[in-house]
N, C-alpha and C positions, 0 to 999 in steps of 0.2 A: 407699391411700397410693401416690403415685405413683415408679415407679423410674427417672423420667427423669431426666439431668444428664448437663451438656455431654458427658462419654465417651460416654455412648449418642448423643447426637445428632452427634454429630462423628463416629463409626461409620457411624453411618447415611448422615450426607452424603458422606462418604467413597465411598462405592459408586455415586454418579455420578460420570462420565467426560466430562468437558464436551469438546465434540464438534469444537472450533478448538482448544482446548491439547493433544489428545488426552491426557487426565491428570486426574485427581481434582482438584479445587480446595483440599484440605487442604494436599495437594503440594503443590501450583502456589503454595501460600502467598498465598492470595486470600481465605481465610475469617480476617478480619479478628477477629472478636468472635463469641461463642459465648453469649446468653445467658437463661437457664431458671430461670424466675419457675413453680412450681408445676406446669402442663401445657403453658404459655406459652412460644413460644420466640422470641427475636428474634436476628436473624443480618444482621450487617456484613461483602459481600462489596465487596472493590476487587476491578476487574478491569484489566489490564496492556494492555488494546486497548481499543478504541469497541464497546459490544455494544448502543446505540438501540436496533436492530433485534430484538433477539435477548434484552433483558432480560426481556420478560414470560417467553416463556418459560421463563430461566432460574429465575427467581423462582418458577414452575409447578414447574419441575423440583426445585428443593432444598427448597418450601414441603413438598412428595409426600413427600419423602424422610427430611424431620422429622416428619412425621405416621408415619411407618411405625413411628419409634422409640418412640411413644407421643404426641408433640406435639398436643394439640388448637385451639390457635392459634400460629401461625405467621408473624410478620413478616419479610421479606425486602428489608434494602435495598442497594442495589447502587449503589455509586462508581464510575468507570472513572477510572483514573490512568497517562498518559501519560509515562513518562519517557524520556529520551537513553540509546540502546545503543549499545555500542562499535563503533568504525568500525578500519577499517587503523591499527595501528601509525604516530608520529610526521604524523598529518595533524591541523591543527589547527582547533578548531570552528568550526561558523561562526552567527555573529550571528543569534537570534533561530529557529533554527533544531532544535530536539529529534533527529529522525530524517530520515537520506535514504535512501527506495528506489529504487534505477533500475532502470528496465523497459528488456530489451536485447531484440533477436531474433536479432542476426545476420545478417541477409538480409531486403530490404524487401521490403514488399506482403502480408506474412503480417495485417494488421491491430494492429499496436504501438502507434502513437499515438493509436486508437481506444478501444483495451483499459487503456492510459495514463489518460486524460484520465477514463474511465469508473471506472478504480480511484482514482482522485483525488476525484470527484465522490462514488462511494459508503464512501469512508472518510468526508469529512465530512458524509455523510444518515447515517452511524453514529455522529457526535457529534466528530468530532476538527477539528481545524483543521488542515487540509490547503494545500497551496501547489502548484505543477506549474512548475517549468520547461523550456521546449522546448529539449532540447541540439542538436537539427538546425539549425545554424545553413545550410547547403544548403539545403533542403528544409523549414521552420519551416512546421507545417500546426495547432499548436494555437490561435492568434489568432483560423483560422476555424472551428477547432471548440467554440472558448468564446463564439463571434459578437460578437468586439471587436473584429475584423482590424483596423478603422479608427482605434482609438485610439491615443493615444501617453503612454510613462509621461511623469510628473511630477519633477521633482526641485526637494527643498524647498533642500536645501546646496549645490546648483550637481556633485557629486560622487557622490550616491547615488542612483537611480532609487526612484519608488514603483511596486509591484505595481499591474498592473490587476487589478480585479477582478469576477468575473463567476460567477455560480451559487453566490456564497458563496466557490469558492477567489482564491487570490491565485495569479499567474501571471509569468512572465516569459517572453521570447521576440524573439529578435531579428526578429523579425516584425512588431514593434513599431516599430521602428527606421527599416525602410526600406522603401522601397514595394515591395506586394506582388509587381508584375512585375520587381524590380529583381534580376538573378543575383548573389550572393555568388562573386564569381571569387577566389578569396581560399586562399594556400596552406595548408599546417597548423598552423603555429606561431600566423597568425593569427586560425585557427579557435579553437586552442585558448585564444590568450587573450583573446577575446573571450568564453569557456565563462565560463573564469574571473572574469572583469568582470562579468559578467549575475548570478552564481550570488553572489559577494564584492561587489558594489555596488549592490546589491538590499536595500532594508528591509524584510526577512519579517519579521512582526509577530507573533508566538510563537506559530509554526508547529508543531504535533504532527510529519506527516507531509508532506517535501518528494519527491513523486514525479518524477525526472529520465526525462523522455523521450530517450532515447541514439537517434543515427541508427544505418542498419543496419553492420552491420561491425565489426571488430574493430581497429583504429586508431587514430589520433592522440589523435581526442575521448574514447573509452574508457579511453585509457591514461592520459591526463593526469586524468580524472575517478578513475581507479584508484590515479592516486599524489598527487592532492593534492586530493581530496575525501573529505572524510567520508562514506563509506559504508555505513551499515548493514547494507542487505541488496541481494539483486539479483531481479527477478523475469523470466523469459524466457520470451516469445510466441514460439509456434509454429502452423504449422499440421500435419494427420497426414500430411504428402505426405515422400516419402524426401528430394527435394532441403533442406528448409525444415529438415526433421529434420541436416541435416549440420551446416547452419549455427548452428543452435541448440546444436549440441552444440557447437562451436568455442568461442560466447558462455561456455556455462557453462566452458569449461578456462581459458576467457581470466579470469574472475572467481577459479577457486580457485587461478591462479596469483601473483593478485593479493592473495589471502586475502578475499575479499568473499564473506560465505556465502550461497548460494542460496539464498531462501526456498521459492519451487517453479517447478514449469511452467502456467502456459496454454496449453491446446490451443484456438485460434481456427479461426472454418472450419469445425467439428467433424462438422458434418452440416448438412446442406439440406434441407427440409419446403417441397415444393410450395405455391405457396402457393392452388393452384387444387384442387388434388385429393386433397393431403397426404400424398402419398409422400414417405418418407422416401429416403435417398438420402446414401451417403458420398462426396462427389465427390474429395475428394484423399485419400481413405485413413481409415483407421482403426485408431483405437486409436494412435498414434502419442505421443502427448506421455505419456500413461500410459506406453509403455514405456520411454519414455526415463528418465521421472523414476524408474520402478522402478532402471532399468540404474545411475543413477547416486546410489541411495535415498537421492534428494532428493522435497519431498513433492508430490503430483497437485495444484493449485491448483482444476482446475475445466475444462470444459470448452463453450465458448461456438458458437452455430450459424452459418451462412451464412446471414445473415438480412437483405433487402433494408432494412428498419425502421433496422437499427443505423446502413448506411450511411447512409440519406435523414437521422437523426439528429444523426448530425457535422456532416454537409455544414451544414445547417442554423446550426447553432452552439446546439442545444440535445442532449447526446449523450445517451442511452437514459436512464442514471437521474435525467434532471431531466426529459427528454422523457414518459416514463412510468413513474415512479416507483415504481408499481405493479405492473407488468410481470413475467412471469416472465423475463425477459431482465435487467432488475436486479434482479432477486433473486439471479440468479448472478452478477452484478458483486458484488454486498453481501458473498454468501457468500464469492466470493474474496478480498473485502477484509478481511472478519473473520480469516479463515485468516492471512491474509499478516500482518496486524498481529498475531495473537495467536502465530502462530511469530519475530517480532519481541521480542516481550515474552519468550519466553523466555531470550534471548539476553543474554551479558552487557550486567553497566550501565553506563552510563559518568558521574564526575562529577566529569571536568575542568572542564566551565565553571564549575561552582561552587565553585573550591579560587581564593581570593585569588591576585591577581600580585604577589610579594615583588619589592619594588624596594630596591638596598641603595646607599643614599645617605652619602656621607662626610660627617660635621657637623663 
């Protein structure tokens, strides 16, 4: 006679620590359904992020772990359910849009808009439907790192732009706009409302994740993305060098003054491997985004190389995880993207957009 039932098996899956939520799945209120036919056990997990990548294993992992309780067959199926997390107080939703993460650094040349466009790419190789807008209206380099520089959107109502789209995400960019060698002399106010126009007259088409690429600095563009953008979460490139490390630190005061909670750090640049003799070699320092995110215990996102590949990749307009998909270079894009989204899903939820607009009409 067998002593299995749900308590024992729910015990037992309990005792894994799933490795992006850092937290049991019982907790994390993801084990959907518990259920135990004889020695039979079938088990309904929703997961709060994109886990493509990462489901066999899970499924490995909690299949292991109901067998330990006694289980001699084992089904494991696994949903992933994308919802809208709260952004700042008083900023109101915007159109087709679930989640915004903006990626800051602070200070240009650390690698942001590479590490951008690459966590946009491998959120949706993890199953989400991702979008990217370039906030650098100055400097807009994502056009040539999705290899559209040349197109221009469409607009079906005379009024709203349609996304280009390229690698599967959907995209906006005032890069789009005007030709490439043309300089944006253009002061702040109408920087910013040109942020705004791109981001509010854009048809994202029921976008999981809108990744904003924010230029460097902590100004005009940041501040107006901070007061009337829905923002979720923030993520901040760095590299390990002390200068990169100040700036970086300015981005995150600038975000928790704004209340936008940091999901974590990328340390970019991380280390250099020869690619002739394979010496390793930390050329701007070490250790560096680890100690910061300890300092300010926000969480380590991951740490990515000096790796000639990434560059030749962007340039190109195919960037690492479409470029080579298989790669250990996007696999730590992926891993950072699991991480980010599933410190995302823990975060309150939001569900304004779905509460009707009371309109009180006199008859």
């Amino acid at each position: 006679m067998s002593n299995l039932s749900q308590a024992t098996v729910e015990s037992a899956i309990k005792t894994y620590v799933d490795p992006y939520l850092e937290k049991d799945l019982v907790s994390a209120g993801c084990i959907k359904n518990i259920q135990v036919e004889g020695s039979r056990v079938t088990l309904d997990v929703v997961m709060g992020f994109p886990v493509k990548g990462y489901e066999t294993a899970l499924k490995a992992a909690l299949g292991e772990k109901a067998m330990s309780a006694g289980a001699t067959e084992v089904q494991v199926n696994v949903e992933q359910r994308i919802i809208s997390h709260a952004a700042q107080k008083g900023v109101s939703h915007i159109k087709g849009v679930k989640n915004i993460i903006a990626v800051a650094s602070g200070k240009g040349g650390v690698g942001k808009s590479t590490t951008s466009v690459n966590l946009a790419l491998a959120l949706a190789a993890e199953g989400a439907t991702v979008a990217i807008l370039d906030a650098d209206i100055y400097g807009p380099s994502q056009p040539r790192m999705l290899g559209v520089e040349n197109q221009k959107p469409d607009s079906q109502d005379g009024q709203h732009l349609e996304p280009i789209m390229s690698h599967g995400l959907q995209s906006m960019s005032i890069g789009y706009l005007v030709e490439p060698e043309t300089p944006m002399i253009w002061r702040g106010p109408m920087v910013t409302q040109a942020l705004e126009q791109l981001l509010k007259e854009t048809n994202w088409r029921e976008v999981d994740f809108l990744v904003i690429d924010l230029p460097p600095g902590t100004g005009d563009t940041q501040l107006t993305l901070a007061q009337k953008v829905p923002v979720s979460g923030a993520v901040i490139v760095t590299t390990p060098q002390d200068i990169a490390l100040l700036d970086a630190r300015k981005a995150y005061k600038m975000f928790e003054k704004v209340e936008v909670p940091v999901l974590g750090v990328v340390e970019n640049m991380s280390i250099h491997i020869c690619s002739k003799c394979g010496h390793a070699e930390h050329i701007f320092g070490e250790g560096g985004g680890k100690a910061m995110a300890g300092q300010y215990n926000i969480p380590f996102l991951g740490a990515l190389p000096l790796d000639i590949h990434i560059r030749e990749q962007a340039d190109s307009g195919k960037p690492t995880v479409v470029a080579d998909p298989d790669g250990k270079v996007a696999e730590i894009y992926k891993d950072i993207a699991r991480k980010v989204a599933a410190k995302l899903s823990l975060k309150a939820k939001d569900y304004s957009a779905k509460f009707p607009k009371i309109v009180i009409q006199n008859s």
